[in-house]
C-alpha positions as CSV (number, residue, x, y, z in Angstrom):
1,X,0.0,0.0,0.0
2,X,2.6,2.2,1.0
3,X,4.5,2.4,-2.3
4,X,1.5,3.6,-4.0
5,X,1.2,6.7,-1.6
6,X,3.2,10.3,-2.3
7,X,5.2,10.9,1.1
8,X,5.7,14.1,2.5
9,X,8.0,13.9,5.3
10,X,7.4,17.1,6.9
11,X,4.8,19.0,8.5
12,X,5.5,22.5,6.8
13,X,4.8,20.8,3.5
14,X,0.9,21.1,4.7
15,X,1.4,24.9,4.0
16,X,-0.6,24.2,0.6
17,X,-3.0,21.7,1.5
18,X,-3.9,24.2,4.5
19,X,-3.5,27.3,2.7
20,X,-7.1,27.1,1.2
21,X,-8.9,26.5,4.3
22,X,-7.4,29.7,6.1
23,X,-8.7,32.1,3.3
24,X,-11.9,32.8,5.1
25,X,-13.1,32.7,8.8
26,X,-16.7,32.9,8.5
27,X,-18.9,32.3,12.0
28,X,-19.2,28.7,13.4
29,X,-21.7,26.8,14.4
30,X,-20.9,24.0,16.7
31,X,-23.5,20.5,16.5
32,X,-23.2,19.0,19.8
33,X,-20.3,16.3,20.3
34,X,-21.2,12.5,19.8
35,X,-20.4,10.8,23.0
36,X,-17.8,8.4,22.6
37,X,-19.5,5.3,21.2
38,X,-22.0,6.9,19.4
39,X,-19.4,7.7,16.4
40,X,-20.8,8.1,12.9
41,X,-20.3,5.0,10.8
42,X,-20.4,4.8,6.7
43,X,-22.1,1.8,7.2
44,X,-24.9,3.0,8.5
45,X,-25.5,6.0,6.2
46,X,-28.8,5.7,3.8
47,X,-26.4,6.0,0.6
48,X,-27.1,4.1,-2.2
49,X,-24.3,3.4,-3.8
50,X,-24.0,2.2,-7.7
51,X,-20.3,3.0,-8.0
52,X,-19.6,0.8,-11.2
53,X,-20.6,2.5,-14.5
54,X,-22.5,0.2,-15.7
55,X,-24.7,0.4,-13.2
56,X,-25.5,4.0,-13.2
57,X,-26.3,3.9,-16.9
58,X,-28.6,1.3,-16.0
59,X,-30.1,3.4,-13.0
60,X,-30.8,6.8,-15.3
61,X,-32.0,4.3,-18.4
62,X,-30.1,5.5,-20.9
63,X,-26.6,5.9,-21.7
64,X,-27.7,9.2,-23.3
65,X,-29.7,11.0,-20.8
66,X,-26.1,11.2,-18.5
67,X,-25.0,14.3,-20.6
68,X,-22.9,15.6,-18.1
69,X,-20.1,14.8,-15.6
70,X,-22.1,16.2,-12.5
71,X,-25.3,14.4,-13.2
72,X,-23.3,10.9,-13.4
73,X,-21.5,11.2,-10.4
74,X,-23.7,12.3,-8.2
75,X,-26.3,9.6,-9.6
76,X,-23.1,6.8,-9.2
77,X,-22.1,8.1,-5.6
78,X,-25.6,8.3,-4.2
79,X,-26.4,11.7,-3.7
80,X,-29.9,12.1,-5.9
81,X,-31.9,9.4,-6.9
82,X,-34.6,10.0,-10.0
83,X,-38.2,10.5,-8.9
84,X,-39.6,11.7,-12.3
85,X,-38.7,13.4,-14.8
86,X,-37.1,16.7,-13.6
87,X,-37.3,15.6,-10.2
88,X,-34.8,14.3,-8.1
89,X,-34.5,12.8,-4.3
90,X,-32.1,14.7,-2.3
91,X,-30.4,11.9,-0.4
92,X,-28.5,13.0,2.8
93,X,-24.8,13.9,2.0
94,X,-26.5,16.5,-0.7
95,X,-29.2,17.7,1.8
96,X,-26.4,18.2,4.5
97,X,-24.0,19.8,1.6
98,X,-26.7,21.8,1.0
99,X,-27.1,22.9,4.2
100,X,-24.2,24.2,4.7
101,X,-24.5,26.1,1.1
102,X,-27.5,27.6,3.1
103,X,-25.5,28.7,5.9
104,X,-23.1,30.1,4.0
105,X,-25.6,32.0,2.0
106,X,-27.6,33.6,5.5
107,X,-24.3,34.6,6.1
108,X,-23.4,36.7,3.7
109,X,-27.1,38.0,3.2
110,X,-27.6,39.2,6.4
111,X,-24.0,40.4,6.5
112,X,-26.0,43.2,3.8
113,X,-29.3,43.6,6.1
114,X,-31.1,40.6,5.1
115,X,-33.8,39.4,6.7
116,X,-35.3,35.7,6.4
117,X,-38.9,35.3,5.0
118,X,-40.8,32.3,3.9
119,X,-43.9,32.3,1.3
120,X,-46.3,30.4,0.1
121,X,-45.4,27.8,-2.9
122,X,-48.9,28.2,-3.8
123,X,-49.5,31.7,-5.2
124,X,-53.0,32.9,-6.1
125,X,-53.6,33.4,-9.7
126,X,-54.7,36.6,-9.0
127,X,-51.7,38.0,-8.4
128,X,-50.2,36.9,-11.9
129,X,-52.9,38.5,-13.5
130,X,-52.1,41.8,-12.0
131,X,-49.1,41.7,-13.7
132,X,-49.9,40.0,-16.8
133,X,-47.7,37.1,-15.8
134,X,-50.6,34.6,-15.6
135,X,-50.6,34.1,-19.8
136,X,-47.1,35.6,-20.3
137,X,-45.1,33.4,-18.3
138,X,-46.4,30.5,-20.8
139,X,-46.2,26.8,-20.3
140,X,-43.5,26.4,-17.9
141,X,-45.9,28.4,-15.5
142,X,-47.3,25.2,-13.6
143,X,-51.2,26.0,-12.9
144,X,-53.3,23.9,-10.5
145,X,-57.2,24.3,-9.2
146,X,-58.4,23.7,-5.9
147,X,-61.8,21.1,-4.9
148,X,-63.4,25.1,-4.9
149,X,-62.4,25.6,-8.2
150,X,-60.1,28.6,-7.3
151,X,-56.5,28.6,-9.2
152,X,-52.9,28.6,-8.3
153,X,-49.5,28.0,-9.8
154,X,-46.1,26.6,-8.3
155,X,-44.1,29.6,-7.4
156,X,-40.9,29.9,-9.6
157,X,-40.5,32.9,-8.3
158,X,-42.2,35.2,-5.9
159,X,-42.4,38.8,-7.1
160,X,-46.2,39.1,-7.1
161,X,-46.2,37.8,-3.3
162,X,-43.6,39.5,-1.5
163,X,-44.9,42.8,-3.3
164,X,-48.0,42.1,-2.2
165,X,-47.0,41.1,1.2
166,X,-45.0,44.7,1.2
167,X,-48.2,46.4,-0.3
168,X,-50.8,45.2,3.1
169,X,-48.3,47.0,5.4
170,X,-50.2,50.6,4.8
171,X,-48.5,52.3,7.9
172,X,-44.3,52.2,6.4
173,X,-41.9,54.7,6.7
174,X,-39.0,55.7,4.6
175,X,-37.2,55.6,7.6
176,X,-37.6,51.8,7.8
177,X,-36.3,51.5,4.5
178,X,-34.7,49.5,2.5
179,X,-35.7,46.3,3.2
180,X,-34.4,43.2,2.3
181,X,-36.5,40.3,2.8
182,X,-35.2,36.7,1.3
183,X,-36.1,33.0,1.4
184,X,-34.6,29.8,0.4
185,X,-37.7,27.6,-1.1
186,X,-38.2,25.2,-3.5
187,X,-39.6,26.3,-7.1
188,X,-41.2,25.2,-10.0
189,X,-40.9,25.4,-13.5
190,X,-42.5,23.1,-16.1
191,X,-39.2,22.4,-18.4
192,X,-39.9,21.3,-21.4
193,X,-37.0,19.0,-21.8
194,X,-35.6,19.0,-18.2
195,X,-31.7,17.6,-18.1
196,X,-28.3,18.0,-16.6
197,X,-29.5,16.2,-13.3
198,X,-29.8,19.3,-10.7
199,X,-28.5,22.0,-13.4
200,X,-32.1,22.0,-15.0
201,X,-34.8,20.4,-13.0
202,X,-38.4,21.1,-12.7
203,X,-37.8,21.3,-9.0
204,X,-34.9,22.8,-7.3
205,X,-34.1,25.2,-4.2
206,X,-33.7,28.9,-5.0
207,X,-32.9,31.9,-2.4
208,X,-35.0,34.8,-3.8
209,X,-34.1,38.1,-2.9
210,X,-36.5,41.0,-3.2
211,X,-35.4,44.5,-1.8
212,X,-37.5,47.9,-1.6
213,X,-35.7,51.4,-1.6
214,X,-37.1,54.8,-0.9
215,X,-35.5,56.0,-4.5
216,X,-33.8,55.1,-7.6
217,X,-30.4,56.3,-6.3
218,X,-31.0,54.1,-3.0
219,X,-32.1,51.1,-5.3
220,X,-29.0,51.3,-7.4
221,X,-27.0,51.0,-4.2
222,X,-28.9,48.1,-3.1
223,X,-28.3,46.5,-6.3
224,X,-24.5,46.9,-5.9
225,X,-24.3,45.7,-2.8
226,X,-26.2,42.4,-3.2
227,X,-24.2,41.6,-6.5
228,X,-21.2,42.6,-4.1
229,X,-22.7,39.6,-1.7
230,X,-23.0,37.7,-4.3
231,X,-19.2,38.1,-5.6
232,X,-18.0,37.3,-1.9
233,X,-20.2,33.9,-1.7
234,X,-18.8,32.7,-4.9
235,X,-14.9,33.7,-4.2
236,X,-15.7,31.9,-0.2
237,X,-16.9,28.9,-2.3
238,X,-13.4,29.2,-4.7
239,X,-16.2,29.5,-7.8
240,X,-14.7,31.4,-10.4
241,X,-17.7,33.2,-11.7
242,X,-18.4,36.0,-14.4
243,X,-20.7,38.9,-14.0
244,X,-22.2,39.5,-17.7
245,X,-24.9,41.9,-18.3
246,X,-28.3,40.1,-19.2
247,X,-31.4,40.3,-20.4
248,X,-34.3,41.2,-18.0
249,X,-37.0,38.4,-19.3
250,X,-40.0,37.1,-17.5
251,X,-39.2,39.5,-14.4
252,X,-38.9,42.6,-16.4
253,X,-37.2,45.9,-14.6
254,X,-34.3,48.1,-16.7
255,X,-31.5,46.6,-15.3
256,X,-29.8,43.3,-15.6
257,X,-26.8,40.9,-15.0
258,X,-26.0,37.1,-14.3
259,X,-23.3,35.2,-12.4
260,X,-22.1,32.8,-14.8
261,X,-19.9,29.9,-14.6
262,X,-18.0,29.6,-17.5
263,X,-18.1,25.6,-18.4
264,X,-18.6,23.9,-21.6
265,X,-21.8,22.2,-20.5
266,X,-23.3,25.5,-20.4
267,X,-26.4,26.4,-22.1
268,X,-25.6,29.9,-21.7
269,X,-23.1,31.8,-24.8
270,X,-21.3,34.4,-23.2
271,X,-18.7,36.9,-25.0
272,X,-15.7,38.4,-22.9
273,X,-13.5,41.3,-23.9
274,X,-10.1,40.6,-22.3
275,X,-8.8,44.4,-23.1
276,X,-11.7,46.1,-20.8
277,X,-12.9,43.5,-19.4
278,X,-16.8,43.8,-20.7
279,X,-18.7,40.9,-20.5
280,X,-22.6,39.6,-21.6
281,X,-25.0,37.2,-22.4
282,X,-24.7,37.2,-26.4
283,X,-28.7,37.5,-26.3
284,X,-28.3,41.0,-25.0
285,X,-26.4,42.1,-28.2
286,X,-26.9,42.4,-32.0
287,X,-25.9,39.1,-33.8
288,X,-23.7,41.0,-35.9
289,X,-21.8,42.1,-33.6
290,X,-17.7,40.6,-33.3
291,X,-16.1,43.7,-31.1
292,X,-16.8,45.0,-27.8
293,X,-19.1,48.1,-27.3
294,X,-17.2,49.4,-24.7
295,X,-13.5,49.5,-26.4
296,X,-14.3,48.1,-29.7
297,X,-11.6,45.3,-29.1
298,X,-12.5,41.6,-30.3
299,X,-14.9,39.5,-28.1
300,X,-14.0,36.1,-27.1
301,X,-16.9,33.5,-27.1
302,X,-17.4,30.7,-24.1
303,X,-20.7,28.8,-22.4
304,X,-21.5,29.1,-19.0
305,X,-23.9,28.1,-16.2
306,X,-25.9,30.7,-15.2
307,X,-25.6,30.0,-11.1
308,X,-27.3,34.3,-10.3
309,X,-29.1,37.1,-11.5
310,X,-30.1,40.1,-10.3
311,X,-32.6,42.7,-11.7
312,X,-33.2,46.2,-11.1
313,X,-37.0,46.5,-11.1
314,X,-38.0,49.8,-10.3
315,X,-41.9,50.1,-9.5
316,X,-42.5,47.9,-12.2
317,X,-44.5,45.4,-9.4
318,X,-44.9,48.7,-6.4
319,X,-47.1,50.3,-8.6
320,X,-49.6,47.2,-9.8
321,X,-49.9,46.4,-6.0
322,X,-49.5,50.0,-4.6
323,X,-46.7,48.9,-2.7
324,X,-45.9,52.8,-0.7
325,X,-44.0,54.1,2.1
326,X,-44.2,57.5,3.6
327,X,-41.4,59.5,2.3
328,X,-39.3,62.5,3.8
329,X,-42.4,64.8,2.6
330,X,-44.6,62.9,4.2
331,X,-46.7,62.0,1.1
332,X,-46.6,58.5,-0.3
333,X,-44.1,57.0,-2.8
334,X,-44.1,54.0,-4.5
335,X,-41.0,51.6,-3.5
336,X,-38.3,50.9,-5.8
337,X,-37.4,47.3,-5.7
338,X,-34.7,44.5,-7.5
339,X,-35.4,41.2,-7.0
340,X,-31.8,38.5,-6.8
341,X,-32.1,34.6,-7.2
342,X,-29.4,32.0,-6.3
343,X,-29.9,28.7,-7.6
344,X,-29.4,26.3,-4.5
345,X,-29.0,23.2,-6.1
346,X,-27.9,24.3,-9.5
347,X,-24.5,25.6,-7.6
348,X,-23.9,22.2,-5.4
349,X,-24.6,20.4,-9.2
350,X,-22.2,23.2,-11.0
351,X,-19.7,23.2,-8.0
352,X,-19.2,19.3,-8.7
353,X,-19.1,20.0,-12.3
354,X,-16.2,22.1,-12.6
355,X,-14.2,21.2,-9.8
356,X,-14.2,17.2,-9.7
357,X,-12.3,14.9,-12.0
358,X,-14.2,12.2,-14.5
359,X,-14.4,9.6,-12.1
360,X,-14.0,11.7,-8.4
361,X,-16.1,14.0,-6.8
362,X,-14.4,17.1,-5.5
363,X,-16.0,20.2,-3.3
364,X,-15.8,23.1,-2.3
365,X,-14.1,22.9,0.8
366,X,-16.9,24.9,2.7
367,X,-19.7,22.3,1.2
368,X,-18.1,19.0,2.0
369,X,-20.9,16.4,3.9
370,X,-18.7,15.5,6.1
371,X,-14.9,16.5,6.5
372,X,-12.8,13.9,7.3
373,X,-13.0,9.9,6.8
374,X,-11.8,7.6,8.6
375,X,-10.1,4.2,7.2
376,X,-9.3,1.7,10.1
377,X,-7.4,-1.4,9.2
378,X,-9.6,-4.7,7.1
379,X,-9.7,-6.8,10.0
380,X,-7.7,-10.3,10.2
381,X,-4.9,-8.2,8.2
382,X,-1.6,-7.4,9.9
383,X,-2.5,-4.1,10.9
384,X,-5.8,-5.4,13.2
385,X,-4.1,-4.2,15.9
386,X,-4.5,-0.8,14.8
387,X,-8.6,-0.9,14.5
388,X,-8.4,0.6,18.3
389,X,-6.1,3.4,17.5
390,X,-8.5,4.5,14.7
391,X,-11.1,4.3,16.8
392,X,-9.4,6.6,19.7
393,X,-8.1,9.0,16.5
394,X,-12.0,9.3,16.1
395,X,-12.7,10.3,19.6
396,X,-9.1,12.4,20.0
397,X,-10.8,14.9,16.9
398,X,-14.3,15.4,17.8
399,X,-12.9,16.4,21.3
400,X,-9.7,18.6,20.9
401,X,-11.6,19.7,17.5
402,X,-14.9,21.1,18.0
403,X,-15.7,22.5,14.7
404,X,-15.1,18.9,13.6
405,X,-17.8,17.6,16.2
406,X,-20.5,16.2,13.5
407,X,-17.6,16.1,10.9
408,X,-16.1,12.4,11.1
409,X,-17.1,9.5,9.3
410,X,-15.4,6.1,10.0
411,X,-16.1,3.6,7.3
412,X,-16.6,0.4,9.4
413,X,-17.1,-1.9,6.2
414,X,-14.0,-3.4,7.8
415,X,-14.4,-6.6,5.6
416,X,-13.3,-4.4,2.4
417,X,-9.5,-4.0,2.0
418,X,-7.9,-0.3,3.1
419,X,-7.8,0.1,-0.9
420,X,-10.9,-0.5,-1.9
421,X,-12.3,2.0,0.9
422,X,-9.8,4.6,-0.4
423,X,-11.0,4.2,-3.4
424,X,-14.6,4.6,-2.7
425,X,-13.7,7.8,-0.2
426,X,-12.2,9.2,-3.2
427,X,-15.3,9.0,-5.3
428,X,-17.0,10.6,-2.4
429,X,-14.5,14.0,-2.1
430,X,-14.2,13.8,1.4
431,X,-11.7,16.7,2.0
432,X,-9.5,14.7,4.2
433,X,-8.8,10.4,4.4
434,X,-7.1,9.6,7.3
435,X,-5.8,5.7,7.2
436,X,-4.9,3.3,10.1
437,X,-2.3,1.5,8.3
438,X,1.4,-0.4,9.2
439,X,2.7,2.7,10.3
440,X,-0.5,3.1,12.7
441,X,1.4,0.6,14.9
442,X,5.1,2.2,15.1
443,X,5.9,4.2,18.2
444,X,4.6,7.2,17.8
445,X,1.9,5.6,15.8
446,X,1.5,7.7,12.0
447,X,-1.5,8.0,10.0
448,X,-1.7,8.0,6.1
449,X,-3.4,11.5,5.9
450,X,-4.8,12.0,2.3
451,X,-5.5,15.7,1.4
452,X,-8.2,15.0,-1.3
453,X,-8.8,18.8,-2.4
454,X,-4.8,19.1,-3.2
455,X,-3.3,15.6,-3.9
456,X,-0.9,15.7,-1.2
457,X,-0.6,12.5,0.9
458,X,1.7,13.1,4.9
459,X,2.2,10.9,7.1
460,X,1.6,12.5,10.9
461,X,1.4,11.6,14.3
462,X,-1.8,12.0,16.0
463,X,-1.1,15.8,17.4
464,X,0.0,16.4,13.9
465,X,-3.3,15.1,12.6
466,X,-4.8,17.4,15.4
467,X,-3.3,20.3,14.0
468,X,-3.7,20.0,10.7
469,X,-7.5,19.5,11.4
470,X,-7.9,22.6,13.8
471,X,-7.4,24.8,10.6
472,X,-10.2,23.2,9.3
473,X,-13.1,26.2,8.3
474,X,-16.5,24.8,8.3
475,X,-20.1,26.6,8.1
């Protein structure tokens, strides 16, 4: 085993597997601390598991709905399973990596003045036909009826509700303003030809953003400060995204612009001007067009996934609902509002796109299930005798490490060889691997430590494991 490892015989060559995790200290939150004996064990996680390729084609059905990398392994690994089509069950190392996305995401929003709402899925036909959205928003717009006859649709999005929610409030002052009031839901959207596994689903988790200002010159400095938010969130989750202006669409307003990852299995065509750095959505420019606007330098052409946008509405929704505030004057004023959507799931499915390898899933170190697995020996091999040492290495962490608490897997499937297990922890992305091997049982005992993010593989002692770990940023 050990002559297929990279050694590293020194602790300060952990400088680079470390350096990422001390980039950013956003706030913890501590889960309580397993007493010892109730350690978490791989074998009884609810993850089905269909790690052979075969297998997954057979699960999706065909070889050709897999069309891309992030859909395959997270169907192979056991982190969705199909429901219909569109649809997917989020099985629990995705709902706990999504979690933490969450977390991460309250974070920076109230970091801006955010403040948590949550709305209705069910929105009252009604309010789409006050805006004209009812007919406009066309078929993806799933309508249902009630036993009274009375119509609805599946919220994808909530413009009509939170302005109206805004609008019942008759007694606001500018004074109180802005406000901005998120949520983190699921949505709906009828996709004609839904793909990509979690990139384009006709259900999926969204935070929606909607913000009121007392003016236009307030609004605008909303507006930079959420897409400000949203630049920090993508460089804490080491997503390399572009901002390109966009078109405004279905939600309307006069203002525009998308986070995009640029990736190949993007469905969006973006153009780039390396001289002044002007980026769009090509469907915001005339097709003729081959130099930038801004400097008149060549454009450069790539895809990307669209993981934000943010509009700049105005009173395009305030005024159909009458959505006012008191202002300086004291006469009323309509609110001027911009409304900003994440997509939840599309970033944990575009995160695993572009940062994992053909056969391995990689995350964002921030997103990871679960940080660390442990590997103790197969048992009847020569290194039995370390089983017991892995076992204390467990308890040693979640004690001196309380970030970690909540954090540690041990894989118990001890009648599968140290290899096989490492192999299947690699398919999983588990930041860090930590193997109870021969050198578990020299004096000072030495783990195999396996630094999955960076490809670096040390050898430490078990306060060198300790320390390594205690730099460890988690959500």
């Amino acid at each position: 085993m050990e002559g297929l490892l990279t050694r590293c015989r020194a602790l300060p060559a952990l400088a680079t597997c470390s350096h990422q995790l001390s980039q950013y200290a956003p706030q913890r939150f501590h889960h309580c601390a397993p007493r010892r004996g109730k350690r978490l064990v791989l074998s009884r996680m609810f993850q089905p598991q269909k790690l052979r390729e075969d297998q997954v084609l057979s699960l999706a059905g065909r070889s050709g709905d897999l069309t891309c990398k992030s859909q395959r392994l997270m169907l192979q690994v056991g982190l969705i399973h199909p429901a219909s089509p569109g649809c997917y069950h989020l099985l629990p190392y995705t709902v706990r990596a999504m979690e933490k996305l969450v977390r991460v995401i309250d974070q920076e929003m109230q970091t801006i003045g955010g403040q948590k709402v949550n709305m209705p899925s069910l929105s009252p036909a009604e309010l789409w036909r006050a805006t004209n959205r009812w007919h406009s928003m066309g078929r993806e717009l799933l309508r249902l009826r009630d036993r009274h006859g009375k119509e609805y649709c599946l919220g994808p999005t909530h413009e009509e509700a939170i302005t109206a929610l805004v609008a019942s409030q008759k007694t606001l002052s500018y004074k109180q303003l802005p406000f901005l009031l998120y949520q983190v839901t699921r949505k709906f959207r009828d996709e004609p030809r839904p793909r990509f596994g979690l990139l384009r689903g006709r259900e999926f988790y969204m935070k929606d953003m909607y913000t009121f200002d007392s003016s236009p010159e307030a609004a605008q400095l909303t507006y930079g400060l959420v897409c400000d938010a949203y630049s920090s969130l993508f460089n804490r989750l080491g997503l390399q995204c572009v901002k390109v202006q966009a078109d405004v669409g279905s939600i309307g307003g006069t203002m525009s612009h998308e986070f995009q990852l640029p990736m190949d299995v993007g469905e969006d065509r973006l153009v780039l001007c390396p001289s002044c750095h002007f980026s769009a959505n090509v469907e915001t420019l005339d097709s003729s067009r081959t130099n930038c606007p801004a400097c008149q330098g060549p454009l450069t052409e790539t895809k990307g996934i669209e993981v934000g946008h943010t509009f700049y509405l105005g009173t395009k929704y305030s005024s159909v609902f009458n959505a006012q505030f008191t202002n300086v004057h004291g006469k009323p004023s309509l609110a001027e509002m911009g409304c900003y959507g994440l997509g939840v799931t599309r970033i944990l499915a575009a995160a695993i796109e572009v940062l994992s390898t053909e056969d391995c899933i990689r995350w964002p170190g921030l997103l990871a299930p679960y940080q660390v697995c442990l590997i103790p020996p197969k048992k009847g091999s020569k290194e039995e005798a370390a089983t017991e040492l892995a076992g204390h290495l467990y308890d040693h962490i979640t004690e001196a490490v309380p970030q970690l608490q909540g954090e540690v897997l041990l894989d118990d499937r001890t009648h599968l060889t140290i290899g096989n297990r490492l192999k299947d922890a690699n398919k999983f992305g588990y930041p860090f691997v930590i193997i109870a091997a021969k050198r578990a049982l020299d004096d000072p005992a030495h783990f195999e430590v396996w630094c999955q993010n960076t490809g670096e593989v040390v050898f430490l002692t078990r306060e060198g494991v300790l320390e390594l770990l205690s730099q460890v940023q988690v959500v």
